[in-house]
N, C-alpha and C positions, 0 to 999 in steps of 0.2 A: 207480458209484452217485451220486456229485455232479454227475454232468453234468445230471442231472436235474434236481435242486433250482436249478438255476443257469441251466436252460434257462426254467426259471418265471419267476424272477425276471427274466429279460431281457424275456419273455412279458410280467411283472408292469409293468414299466418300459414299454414300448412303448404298452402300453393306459392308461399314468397320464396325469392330463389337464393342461395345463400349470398351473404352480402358483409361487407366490413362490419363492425359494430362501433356505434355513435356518433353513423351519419346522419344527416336530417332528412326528411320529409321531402326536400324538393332533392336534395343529394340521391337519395332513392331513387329518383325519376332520371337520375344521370349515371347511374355506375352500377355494374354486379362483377361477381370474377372475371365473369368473357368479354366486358367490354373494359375491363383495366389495361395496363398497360402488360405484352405476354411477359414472366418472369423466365431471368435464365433456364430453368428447366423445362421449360416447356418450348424452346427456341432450335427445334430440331429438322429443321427444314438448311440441310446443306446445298449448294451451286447444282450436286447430280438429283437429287428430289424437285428439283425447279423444272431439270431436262427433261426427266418424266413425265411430270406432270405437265406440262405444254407437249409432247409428243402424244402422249394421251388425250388432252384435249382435240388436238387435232385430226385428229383419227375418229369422224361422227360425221353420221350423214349429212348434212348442213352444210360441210367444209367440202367435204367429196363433189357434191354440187354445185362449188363456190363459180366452178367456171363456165358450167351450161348456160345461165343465164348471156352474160358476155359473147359466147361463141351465138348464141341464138340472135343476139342483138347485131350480128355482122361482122363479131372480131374473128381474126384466124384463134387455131390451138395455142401457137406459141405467144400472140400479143395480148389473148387472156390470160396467160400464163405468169406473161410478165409484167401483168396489173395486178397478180398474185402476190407475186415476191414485191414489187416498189408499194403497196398497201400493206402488207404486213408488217414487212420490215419498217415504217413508220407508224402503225401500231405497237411494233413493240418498242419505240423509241417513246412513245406515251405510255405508253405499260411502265417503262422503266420509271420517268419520271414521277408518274405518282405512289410506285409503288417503291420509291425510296422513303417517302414519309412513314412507312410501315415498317419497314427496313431500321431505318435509324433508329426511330422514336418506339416499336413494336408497339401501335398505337392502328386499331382497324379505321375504315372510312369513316362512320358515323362518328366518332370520335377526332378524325382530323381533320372533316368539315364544321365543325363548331370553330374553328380558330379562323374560318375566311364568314362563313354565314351565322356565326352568334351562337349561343348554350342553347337557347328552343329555337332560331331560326334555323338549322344544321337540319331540322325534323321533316321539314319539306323534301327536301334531297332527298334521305334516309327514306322516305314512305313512297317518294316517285321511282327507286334503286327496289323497295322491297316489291310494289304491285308489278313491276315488269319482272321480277325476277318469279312472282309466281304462277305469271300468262306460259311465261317462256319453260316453267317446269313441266305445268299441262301438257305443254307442245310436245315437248321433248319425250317423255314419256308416252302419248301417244305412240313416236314414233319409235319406239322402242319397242312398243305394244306388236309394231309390225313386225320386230326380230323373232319376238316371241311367237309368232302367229306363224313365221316360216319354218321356226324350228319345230313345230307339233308336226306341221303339215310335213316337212323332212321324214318326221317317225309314222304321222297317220295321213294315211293321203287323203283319206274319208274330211281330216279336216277342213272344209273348204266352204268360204263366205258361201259359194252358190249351189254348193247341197245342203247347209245347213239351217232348220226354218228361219229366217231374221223376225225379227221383233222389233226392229225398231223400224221408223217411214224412212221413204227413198229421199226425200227431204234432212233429213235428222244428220247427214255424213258419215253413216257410221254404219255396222252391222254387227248382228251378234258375234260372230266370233270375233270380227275387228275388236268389239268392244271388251271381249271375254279375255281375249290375248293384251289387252290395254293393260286392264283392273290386274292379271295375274304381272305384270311387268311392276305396274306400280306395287302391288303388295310386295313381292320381290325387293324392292329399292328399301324398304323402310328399315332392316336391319343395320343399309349403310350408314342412314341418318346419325344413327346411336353414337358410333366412333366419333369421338372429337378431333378437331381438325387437325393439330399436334400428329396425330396418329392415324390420320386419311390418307396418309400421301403413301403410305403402304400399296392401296388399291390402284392410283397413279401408278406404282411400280411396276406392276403387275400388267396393268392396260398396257403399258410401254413397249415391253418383250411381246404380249401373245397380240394385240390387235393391229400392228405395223404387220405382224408377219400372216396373220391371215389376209388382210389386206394386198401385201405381195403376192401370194397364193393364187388370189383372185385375179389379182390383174396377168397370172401365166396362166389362166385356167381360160380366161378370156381371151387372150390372144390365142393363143395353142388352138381354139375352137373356130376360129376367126382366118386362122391358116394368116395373121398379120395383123397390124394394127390397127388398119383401117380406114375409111376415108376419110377422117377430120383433119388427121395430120398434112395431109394433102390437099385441104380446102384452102384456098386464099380468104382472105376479106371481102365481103362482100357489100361493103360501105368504103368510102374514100374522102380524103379532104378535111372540111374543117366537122366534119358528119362524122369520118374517125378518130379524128381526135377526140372528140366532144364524149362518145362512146367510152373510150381509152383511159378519159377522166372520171367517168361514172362508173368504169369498172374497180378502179383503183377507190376511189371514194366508200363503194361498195363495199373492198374489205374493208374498210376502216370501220365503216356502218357496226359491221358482224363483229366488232371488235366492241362498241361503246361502249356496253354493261361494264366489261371487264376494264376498261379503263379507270373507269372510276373507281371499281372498286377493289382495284389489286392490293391495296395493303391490308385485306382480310387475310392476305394468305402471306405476302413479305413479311407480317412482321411475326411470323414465327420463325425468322431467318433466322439462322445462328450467326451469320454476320454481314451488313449491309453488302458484301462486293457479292456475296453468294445470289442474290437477285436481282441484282446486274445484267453481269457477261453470259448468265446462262438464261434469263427469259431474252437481251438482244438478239441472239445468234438462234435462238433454238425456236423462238416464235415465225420467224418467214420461213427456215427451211424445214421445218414437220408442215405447216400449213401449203405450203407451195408443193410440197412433195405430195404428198394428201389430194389435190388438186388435181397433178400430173398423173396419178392412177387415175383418178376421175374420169379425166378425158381420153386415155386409151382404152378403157374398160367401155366407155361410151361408143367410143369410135369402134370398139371392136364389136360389138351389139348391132350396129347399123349391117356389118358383115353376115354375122350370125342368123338374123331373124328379117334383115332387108329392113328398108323403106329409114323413119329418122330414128334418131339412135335414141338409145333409153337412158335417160342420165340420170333417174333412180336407180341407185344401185336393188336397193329391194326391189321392185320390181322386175328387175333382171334378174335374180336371183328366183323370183318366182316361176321366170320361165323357164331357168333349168332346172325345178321341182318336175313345174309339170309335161317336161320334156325328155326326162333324165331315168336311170336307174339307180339301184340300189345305192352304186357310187357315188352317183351324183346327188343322192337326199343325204349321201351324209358329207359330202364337203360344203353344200350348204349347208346343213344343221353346224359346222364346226365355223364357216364364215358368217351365219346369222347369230351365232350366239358372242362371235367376235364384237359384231358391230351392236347386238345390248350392252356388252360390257363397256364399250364406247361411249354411248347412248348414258348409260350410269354414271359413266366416272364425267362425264357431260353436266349432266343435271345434277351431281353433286356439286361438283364446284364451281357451275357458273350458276345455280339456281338457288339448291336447297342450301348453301352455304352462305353465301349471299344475302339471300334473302333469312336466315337464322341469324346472323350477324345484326341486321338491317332491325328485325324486329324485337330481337332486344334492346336496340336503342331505344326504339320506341316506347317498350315498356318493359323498364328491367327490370324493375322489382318482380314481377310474376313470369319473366321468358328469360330463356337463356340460348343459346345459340341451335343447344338439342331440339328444345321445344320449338321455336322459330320453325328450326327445319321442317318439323309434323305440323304445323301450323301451314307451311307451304306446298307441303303434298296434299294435304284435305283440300286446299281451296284448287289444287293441281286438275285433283278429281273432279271435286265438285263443279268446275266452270266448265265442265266437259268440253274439252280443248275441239274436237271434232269438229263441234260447227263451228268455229274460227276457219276450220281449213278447209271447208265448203266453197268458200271464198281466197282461194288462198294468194291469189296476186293481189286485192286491195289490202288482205292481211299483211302483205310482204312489206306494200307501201308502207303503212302506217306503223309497221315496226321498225323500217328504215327511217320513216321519219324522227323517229322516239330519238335518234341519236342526236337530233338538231338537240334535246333538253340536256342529254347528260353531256353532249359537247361543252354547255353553256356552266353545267356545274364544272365538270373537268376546267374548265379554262381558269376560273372563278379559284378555286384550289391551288395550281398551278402559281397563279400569278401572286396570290397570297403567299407561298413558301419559298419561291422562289428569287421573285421579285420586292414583295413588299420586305415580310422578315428575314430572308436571306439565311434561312436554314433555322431560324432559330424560335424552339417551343417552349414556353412554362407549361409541362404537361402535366404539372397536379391542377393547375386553375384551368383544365377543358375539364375537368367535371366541379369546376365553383359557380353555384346557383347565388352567389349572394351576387350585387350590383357593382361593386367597387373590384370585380374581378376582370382580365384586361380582354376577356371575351363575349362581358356582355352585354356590350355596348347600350343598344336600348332599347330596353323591355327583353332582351335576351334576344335580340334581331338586330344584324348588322345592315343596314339600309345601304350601303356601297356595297357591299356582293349580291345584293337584290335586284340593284340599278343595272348592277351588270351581267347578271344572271337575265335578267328580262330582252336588255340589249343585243344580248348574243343568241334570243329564240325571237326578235322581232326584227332580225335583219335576214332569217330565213322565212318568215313566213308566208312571205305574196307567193316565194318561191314552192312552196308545200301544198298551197290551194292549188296551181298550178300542176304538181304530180297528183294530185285528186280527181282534175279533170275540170277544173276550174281555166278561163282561158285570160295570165295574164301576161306583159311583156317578157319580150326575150330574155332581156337584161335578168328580170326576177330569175327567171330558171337557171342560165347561166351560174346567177350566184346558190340559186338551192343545191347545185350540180359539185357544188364546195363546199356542201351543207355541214360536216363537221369542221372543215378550217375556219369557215366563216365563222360559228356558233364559237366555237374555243379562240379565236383570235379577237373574236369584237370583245366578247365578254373579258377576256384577262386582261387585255388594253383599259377596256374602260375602268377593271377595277384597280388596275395601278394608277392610272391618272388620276381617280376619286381618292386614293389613298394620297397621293403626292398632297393634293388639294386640300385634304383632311385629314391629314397624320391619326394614327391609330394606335394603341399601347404596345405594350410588349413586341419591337422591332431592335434589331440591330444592326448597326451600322457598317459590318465588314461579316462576309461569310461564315455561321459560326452556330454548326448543328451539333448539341449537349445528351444525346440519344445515348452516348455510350454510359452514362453514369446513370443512367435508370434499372435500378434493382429490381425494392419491391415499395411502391409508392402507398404510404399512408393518405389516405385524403380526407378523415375526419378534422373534422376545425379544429377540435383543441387540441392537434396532432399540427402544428406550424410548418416543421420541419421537415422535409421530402429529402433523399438519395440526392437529388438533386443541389439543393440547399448545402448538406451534407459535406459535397465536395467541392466548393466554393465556389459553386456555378451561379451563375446571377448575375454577371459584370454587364449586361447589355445594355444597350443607352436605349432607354424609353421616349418613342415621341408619342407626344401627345398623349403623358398619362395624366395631366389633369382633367382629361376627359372621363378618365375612372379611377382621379380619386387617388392615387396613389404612385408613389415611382419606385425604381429598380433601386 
């Protein structure tokens, strides 16, 4: 009967992921390499790896469609346009802020929300950051599934949903080849997984040069067929008054929406910076103008479609693309096959870094002894798979809602964050004590849960909610909607308010008193106990005035 328990335990041992040696038991449940702090050598993420990688992102179907919704809603071309750029450009002024904590300290999200939400309160975040990050990989690869479904049909025309027998029901959202072309998309991605992130941003590069420029391609191939641009440019607004404004506000909100994930969780990828200014001045500037440009093909490609084919315009780019398969010759199956295979590699370097990174990051917090950021990643394509994303987009407008709503929570976490490094400790980390499970460490308040970033975490998802039932179809006053319609300032501004003012009220440990971020003297941090002394220590860092550390027990 022992060989058993003992055959585990070797089992247990074989599957643990490397780790310091003669840390404890609960130390285990808080630290592996990936979630340490990055080491100079691994900090190779310069200001032009940042431009890429944001130009890359922005270049995927999602963004391209950022403005149909808005123009459908009543806005002209150029007033969704310029809900594009004043939304973005204020996502990337939150991209920036949080993504200095990773920048400085090379310290990822799960690891810098323990200093505002406690050593195991941080774990709620962490787990609400990984299940959205695994809905949104399904999604994403779906649609990816459709690049690959254009580029067969490019080579075989034979390929086609409606000569092909389907197997699945008209109910189900899906068909065999839809699905055939999913599964070979997703199998496809799983070799990117492998590359650790230090070394992803190659693929970023890559996207940067070839997917702007098919992108460009399309949008002359379109026009040129269109004999102009078409009639959207020339559409007025077809709403007025305080009806457009109101619109003007929800379109702008909207990017911010599209933005949340990554708000949170930008210093997965800062803090392999090689130096904090490098993710800076290059995600400010380079997040509104790839995303807003991204947008503006959108909408001429659109409008030029209405030209093309008559009647409303096609704001799927895939779809349009379909129709110059099956409209087209030899020429035309291969500038599509060479613009569908642009926008999977999109579609990829997409779901790499806002999904399967993300979420690898996220669930190694959760369990680091046995994940590491690798595994996470395949962790988050099986469940990608297996939630078969399709019927999510059976439904895809109450899907839409309910993913835009998802930002009212991470608003609340973001603001929560925010106003902790900002506001309360004013730059400043003891980054060996975010991974101390013992009690008298100055993160872990009580029972390992800070009850003031909870207070305010809840406060900033219950001053949108009358407003949320409301976008459900629920009927409540004006006032609620109004305020849902500011549903991420609201969420990030109640919540960081209240947690500063809870903090005033109730001083917290490890704060200081004048601006005063110690990130640059972080080497390689030892965190076993009978290891005292950090890099930190080291170099006489520590002068901070502690309020309120006889609440743990200890002072600076």
């Amino acid at each position: 009967m022992s060989r058993k328990p003992n055959a585990l335990r070797r089992l247990a041992g074989a599957l643990a992921v490397e780790s310091e040696p003669g840390l404890t038991n609960a130390q285990l449940m808080l630290t592996n390499h990936d979630l340490k702090p990055v080491e100079p050598e691994r900090r190779q993420w310069g200001a032009w790896n940042f431009v890429g990688f944001w130009i890359a992102d922005s270049f995927n179907i999602n963004t391209w469609m950022i403005s149909s919704s808005m123009i459908v809603a009543g806005l002209s071309w150029w007033q969704s346009w310029l809900c594009v750029w004043i939304g973005y450009a204020i996502a990337g002024c939150f991209i920036c802020l949080t993504g200095r904590i990773g920048a400085v300290y090379h310290i990822g999200f799960p690891v810098a929300s323990r200093a505002s939400f406690g050593i195991w309160g941080s774990l709620w975040p962490v787990l609400n950051r990984a299940a959205m990050a695994c809905v949104w990989y399904g999604v994403q690869a779906y649609i990816g599934g459709h690049c690959v479904y254009l580029m067969i049909r490019a080579i075989w025309t034979s390929w086609d949903r409606d000569k092909i027998p389907d197997t699945f029901s008209e109910s189900s959202g899906t068909t065999t080849a839809d699905y055939a072309s999913f599964f070979i998309f997703w199998f496809c991605s799983l070799p990117a997984i492998w590359f650790p992130v230090h070394k992803i941003r190659h693929l970023f590069t890559v996207k940067a040069y070839f997917v702007p420029c098919a992108g460009i391609a399309f949008l002359i191939w379109a026009v040129v067929r269109a004999g102009g641009v078409g009639p959207i440019v020339r559409q007025p607004a077809t709403i007025e008054g305080s009806e457009l404004a109101w619109e003007f506000v929800k379109g702008v909100m909207s990017s911010i929406a599209n933005f949340a994930t990554l708000i949170v969780n930008d210093p997965d990828f800062s803090r392999f910076a090689t130096k904090p200014r490098d993710a800076l001045w290059s995600q400010l500037f380079t997040i509104p103008i790839g995303f807003a440009l991204t947008s503006f093909i959108g909408i001429i490609v659109s409008s030029s479609s209405s030209v093309i084919y008559g009647g409303d315009p096609i704001w799927d780019p895939l779809d349009l693309l379909e129709r110059f398969v099956a409209d087209g010759g030899s020429a035309a199956r291969f500038g599509v096959f060479v613009i569908a295979l642009a926008f999977a590699l999109a579609q990829l370097g997409t779901n790499i870094a806002a999904n399967s990174v993300s979420a690898g990051t996220d669930m190694t917090a959760l369990l680091p002894r046995y994940l590491s950021i690798r595994r996470g990643g395949y962790v988050c394509a099986a469940v990608g798979l297996a939630m078969c994303p399709y019927t999510l987009l059976t439904s895809s407008n109450m899907f839409t809602t309910y993913l835009s709503a998802y930002s009212v929570f991470l608003s609340s976490i973001a603001g929560v964050i925010f106003a902790d490094y900002y506001l309360v400790r004013r730059g400043y980390l003891e980054v060996k004590e975010l991974y101390d499970a013992r009690r008298s460490g100055p993160y872990y308040f009580t029972f390992g849960i800070h009850w003031r970033a909870y207070a305010a975490y809840l406060g900033g998802i219950v001053v949108n909610v009358v407003g949320f039932a409301g976008a459900v179809g629920t009927e409540v006053p004006i006032g609620a909607t109004y305020v849902y319609n500011l549903n991420f300032f609201c969420g990030y501004i109640v919540s960081a308010g209240m947690y500063w003012g809870l903090c005033k009220l109730f001083p917290v440990p490890a704060t200081s008193d004048r601006w005063m971020e110690v990130g640059d003297e972080i080497d390689d941090i030892r965190l076993a106990y009978d290891n005292q002394s950090s890099s930190l220590e080291e170099e006489g860092v520590g002068s901070a005035k502690g309020k309120g550390f006889e609440e743990a027990g200890k002072t600076v």
